[in-house]
C-alpha positions as CSV (number, residue, x, y, z in Angstrom):
1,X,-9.8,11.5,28.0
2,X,-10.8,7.6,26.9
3,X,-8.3,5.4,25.2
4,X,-10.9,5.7,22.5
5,X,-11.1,9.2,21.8
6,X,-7.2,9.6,22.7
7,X,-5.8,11.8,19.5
8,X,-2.9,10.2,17.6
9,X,-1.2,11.8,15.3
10,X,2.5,11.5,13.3
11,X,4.0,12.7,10.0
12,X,4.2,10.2,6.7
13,X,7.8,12.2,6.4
14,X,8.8,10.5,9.3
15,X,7.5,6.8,8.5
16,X,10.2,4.2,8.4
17,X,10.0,2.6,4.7
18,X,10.9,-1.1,3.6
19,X,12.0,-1.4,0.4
20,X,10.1,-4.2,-1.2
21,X,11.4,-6.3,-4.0
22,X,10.5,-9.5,-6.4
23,X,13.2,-11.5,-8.5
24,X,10.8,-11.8,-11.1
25,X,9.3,-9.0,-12.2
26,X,9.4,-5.6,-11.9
27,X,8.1,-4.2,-8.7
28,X,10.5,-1.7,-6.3
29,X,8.3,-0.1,-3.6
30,X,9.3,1.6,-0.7
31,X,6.3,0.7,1.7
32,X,5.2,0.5,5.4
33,X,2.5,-0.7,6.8
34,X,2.1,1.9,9.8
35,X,-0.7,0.3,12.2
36,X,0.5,-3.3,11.9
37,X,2.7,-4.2,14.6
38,X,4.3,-7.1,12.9
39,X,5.4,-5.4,10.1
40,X,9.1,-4.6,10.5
41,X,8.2,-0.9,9.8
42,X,5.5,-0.2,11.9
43,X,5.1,2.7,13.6
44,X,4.0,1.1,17.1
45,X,0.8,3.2,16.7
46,X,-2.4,0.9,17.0
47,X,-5.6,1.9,15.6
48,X,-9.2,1.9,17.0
49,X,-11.8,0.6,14.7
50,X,-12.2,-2.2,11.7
51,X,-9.6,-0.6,9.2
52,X,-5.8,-0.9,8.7
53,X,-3.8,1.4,6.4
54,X,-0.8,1.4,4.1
55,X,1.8,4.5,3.1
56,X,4.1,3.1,-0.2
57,X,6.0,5.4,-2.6
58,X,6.7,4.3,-6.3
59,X,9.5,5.7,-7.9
60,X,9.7,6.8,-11.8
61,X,9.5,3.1,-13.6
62,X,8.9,1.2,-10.8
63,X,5.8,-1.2,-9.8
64,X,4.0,-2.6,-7.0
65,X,3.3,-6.3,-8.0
66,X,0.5,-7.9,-9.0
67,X,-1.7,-9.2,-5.7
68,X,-5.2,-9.3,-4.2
69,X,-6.1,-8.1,-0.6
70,X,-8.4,-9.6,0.9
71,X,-10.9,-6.7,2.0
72,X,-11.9,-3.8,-0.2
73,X,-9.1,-0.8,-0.8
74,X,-9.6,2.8,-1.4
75,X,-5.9,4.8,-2.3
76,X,-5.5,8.1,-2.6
77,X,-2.6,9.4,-5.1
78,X,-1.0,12.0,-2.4
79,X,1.9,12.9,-5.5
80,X,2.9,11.9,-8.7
81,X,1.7,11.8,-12.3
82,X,0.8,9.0,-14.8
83,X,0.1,6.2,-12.5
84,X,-1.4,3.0,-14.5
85,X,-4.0,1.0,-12.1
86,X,-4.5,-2.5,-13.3
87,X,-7.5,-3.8,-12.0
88,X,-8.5,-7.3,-13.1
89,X,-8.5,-6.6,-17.0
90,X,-8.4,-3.0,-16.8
91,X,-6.7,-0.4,-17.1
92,X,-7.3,3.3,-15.8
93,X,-4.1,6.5,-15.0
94,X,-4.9,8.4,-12.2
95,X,-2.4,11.2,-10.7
96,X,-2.2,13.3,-7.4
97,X,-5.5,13.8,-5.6
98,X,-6.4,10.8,-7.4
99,X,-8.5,7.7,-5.9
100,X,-9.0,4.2,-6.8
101,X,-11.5,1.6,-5.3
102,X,-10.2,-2.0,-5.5
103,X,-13.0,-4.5,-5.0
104,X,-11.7,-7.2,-2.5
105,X,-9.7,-10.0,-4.1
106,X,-9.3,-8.1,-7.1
107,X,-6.2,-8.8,-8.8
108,X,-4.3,-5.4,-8.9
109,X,-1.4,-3.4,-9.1
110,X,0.3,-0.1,-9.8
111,X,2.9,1.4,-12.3
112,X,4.6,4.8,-12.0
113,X,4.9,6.0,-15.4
114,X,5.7,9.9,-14.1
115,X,8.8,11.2,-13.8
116,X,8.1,11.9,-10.3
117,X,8.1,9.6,-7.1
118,X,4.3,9.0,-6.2
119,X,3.0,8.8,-2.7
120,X,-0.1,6.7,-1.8
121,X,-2.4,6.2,1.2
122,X,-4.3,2.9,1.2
123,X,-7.2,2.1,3.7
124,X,-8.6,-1.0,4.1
125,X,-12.3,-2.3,5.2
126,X,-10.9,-4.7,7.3
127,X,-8.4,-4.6,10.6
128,X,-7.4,-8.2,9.4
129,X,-6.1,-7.6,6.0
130,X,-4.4,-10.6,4.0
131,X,-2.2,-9.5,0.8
132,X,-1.3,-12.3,-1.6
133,X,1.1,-11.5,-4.2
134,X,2.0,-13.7,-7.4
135,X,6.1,-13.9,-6.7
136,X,7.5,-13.5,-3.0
137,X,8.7,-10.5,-1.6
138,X,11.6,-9.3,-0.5
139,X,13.1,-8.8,1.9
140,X,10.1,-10.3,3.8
141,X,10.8,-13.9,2.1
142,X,6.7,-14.7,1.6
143,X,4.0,-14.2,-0.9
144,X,1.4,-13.8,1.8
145,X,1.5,-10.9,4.0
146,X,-1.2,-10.4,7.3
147,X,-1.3,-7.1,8.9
Protein backbone atom coordinates (compact mmCIF):
# COMPACT_ATOMS: atom_id res chain seq x y z
CA UNK A 1 0.00 0.00 0.00
CA UNK A 2 1.10 3.80 -1.09
CA UNK A 3 1.69 6.41 1.54
CA UNK A 4 -1.29 7.93 -0.31
CA UNK A 5 -3.86 5.48 -0.04
CA UNK A 6 -2.43 4.45 3.59
CA UNK A 7 -5.81 4.35 5.90
CA UNK A 8 -5.64 6.60 9.08
CA UNK A 9 -7.95 6.47 11.39
CA UNK A 10 -8.35 7.62 15.41
CA UNK A 11 -11.18 8.45 17.81
CA UNK A 12 -12.37 12.37 18.56
CA UNK A 13 -12.83 10.66 22.31
CA UNK A 14 -9.29 10.28 22.37
CA UNK A 15 -8.13 13.90 21.04
CA UNK A 16 -6.06 15.90 23.40
CA UNK A 17 -8.05 19.31 23.97
CA UNK A 18 -6.57 22.92 24.73
CA UNK A 19 -8.65 24.93 26.58
CA UNK A 20 -8.73 28.26 24.83
CA UNK A 21 -9.42 31.48 26.56
CA UNK A 22 -9.62 35.55 25.97
CA UNK A 23 -9.44 38.18 28.90
CA UNK A 24 -11.95 40.13 27.30
CA UNK A 25 -14.77 38.50 26.28
CA UNK A 26 -16.44 35.65 26.71
CA UNK A 27 -15.10 32.71 24.76
CA UNK A 28 -14.09 29.10 26.70
CA UNK A 29 -13.43 26.36 24.06
CA UNK A 30 -11.85 23.26 24.48
CA UNK A 31 -10.26 22.82 20.91
CA UNK A 32 -7.56 20.91 18.92
CA UNK A 33 -6.42 21.24 15.92
CA UNK A 34 -5.65 17.48 14.97
CA UNK A 35 -3.57 17.56 11.57
CA UNK A 36 -1.49 20.64 12.47
CA UNK A 37 1.66 19.66 13.86
CA UNK A 38 2.39 22.89 15.50
CA UNK A 39 -0.45 23.02 17.45
CA UNK A 40 0.39 21.90 21.00
CA UNK A 41 -2.55 19.36 20.66
CA UNK A 42 -2.00 17.73 17.56
CA UNK A 43 -2.43 14.46 17.04
CA UNK A 44 0.95 13.83 14.93
CA UNK A 45 -1.40 12.51 12.19
CA UNK A 46 -0.64 14.47 8.84
CA UNK A 47 -3.11 14.63 6.10
CA UNK A 48 -2.97 14.11 2.33
CA UNK A 49 -4.66 16.60 0.30
CA UNK A 50 -5.49 20.65 0.36
CA UNK A 51 -7.71 20.66 3.63
CA UNK A 52 -6.98 20.88 7.36
CA UNK A 53 -9.59 20.24 10.14
CA UNK A 54 -10.62 21.37 13.59
CA UNK A 55 -12.48 19.26 16.63
CA UNK A 56 -13.67 22.10 19.52
CA UNK A 57 -16.34 21.54 22.12
CA UNK A 58 -18.42 24.51 23.57
CA UNK A 59 -19.79 24.11 26.88
CA UNK A 60 -23.42 25.42 28.07
CA UNK A 61 -22.77 29.46 27.96
CA UNK A 62 -19.57 29.48 26.55
CA UNK A 63 -18.28 31.02 23.09
CA UNK A 64 -15.75 30.68 20.57
CA UNK A 65 -14.63 34.31 19.75
CA UNK A 66 -15.13 36.36 17.19
CA UNK A 67 -12.39 35.73 14.09
CA UNK A 68 -12.03 35.15 10.31
CA UNK A 69 -10.10 32.19 8.70
CA UNK A 70 -8.70 32.67 5.94
CA UNK A 71 -10.18 29.87 3.57
CA UNK A 72 -13.80 28.82 3.43
CA UNK A 73 -15.24 26.49 6.56
CA UNK A 74 -17.89 23.97 6.59
CA UNK A 75 -18.82 22.69 10.53
CA UNK A 76 -20.87 20.10 11.27
CA UNK A 77 -22.81 20.24 14.87
CA UNK A 78 -21.77 16.49 15.95
CA UNK A 79 -23.95 17.35 19.64
CA UNK A 80 -25.61 19.97 21.21
CA UNK A 81 -28.71 22.19 21.00
CA UNK A 82 -29.24 25.96 20.49
CA UNK A 83 -26.03 26.91 18.97
CA UNK A 84 -26.17 30.83 17.75
CA UNK A 85 -23.79 31.26 14.40
CA UNK A 86 -22.84 34.84 13.88
CA UNK A 87 -21.83 35.28 10.60
CA UNK A 88 -21.00 38.87 9.57
CA UNK A 89 -24.41 40.54 10.57
CA UNK A 90 -26.27 37.49 10.97
CA UNK A 91 -27.63 35.43 12.96
CA UNK A 92 -28.82 31.73 12.36
CA UNK A 93 -29.22 28.38 15.55
CA UNK A 94 -28.35 25.36 14.29
CA UNK A 95 -28.14 21.97 16.56
CA UNK A 96 -26.75 18.38 16.17
CA UNK A 97 -26.44 17.12 12.54
CA UNK A 98 -26.33 20.68 11.81
CA UNK A 99 -23.96 22.49 9.15
CA UNK A 100 -22.78 25.87 8.59
CA UNK A 101 -20.73 27.30 5.54
CA UNK A 102 -18.55 30.28 6.55
CA UNK A 103 -17.37 32.18 3.51
CA UNK A 104 -13.55 32.91 3.85
CA UNK A 105 -12.71 35.94 5.95
CA UNK A 106 -16.07 36.18 7.19
CA UNK A 107 -16.21 37.44 10.60
CA UNK A 108 -17.67 34.64 12.75
CA UNK A 109 -18.33 32.90 15.82
CA UNK A 110 -20.28 30.47 17.87
CA UNK A 111 -22.39 30.59 21.17
CA UNK A 112 -23.71 27.47 23.02
CA UNK A 113 -26.94 28.51 24.29
CA UNK A 114 -28.01 24.50 25.10
CA UNK A 115 -27.72 23.06 28.18
CA UNK A 116 -25.56 20.57 26.69
CA UNK A 117 -21.74 20.60 25.72
CA UNK A 118 -21.69 20.72 21.69
CA UNK A 119 -19.18 18.98 19.57
CA UNK A 120 -18.00 20.41 16.19
CA UNK A 121 -16.02 19.27 13.17
CA UNK A 122 -14.61 22.05 11.08
CA UNK A 123 -12.91 21.49 7.60
CA UNK A 124 -11.18 23.82 5.77
CA UNK A 125 -10.57 24.50 1.88
CA UNK A 126 -7.21 25.20 2.43
CA UNK A 127 -4.04 23.06 4.08
CA UNK A 128 -2.60 26.58 4.99
CA UNK A 129 -5.28 27.99 7.14
CA UNK A 130 -4.73 31.41 9.02
CA UNK A 131 -7.28 32.30 12.01
CA UNK A 132 -7.30 35.78 13.21
CA UNK A 133 -9.22 36.56 16.21
CA UNK A 134 -10.16 40.12 17.68
CA UNK A 135 -8.50 39.58 21.41
CA UNK A 136 -5.52 37.05 21.92
CA UNK A 137 -5.80 33.68 22.99
CA UNK A 138 -4.86 31.89 25.61
CA UNK A 139 -2.92 29.96 26.56
CA UNK A 140 -1.34 30.31 23.05
CA UNK A 141 -0.47 34.18 23.82
CA UNK A 142 -1.43 35.39 19.86
CA UNK A 143 -4.31 36.57 17.98
CA UNK A 144 -3.11 34.96 14.79
CA UNK A 145 -3.01 31.27 14.67
CA UNK A 146 -1.44 29.16 11.27
CA UNK A 147 -2.07 25.53 11.06
Amino acid sequence: MSKSTALKTFSLDTLELVRATQARSEMDVRVNFPFSPSFPASTGIDLDGGHNVVYFELDPGQKLGTHVDSPEEIIVCLSGSKIEVSIEAMTESIQANGVVVIPPMASHGLYNTGAETARFLGFFSDRTTVSEFQETVEPLGVAVMRA
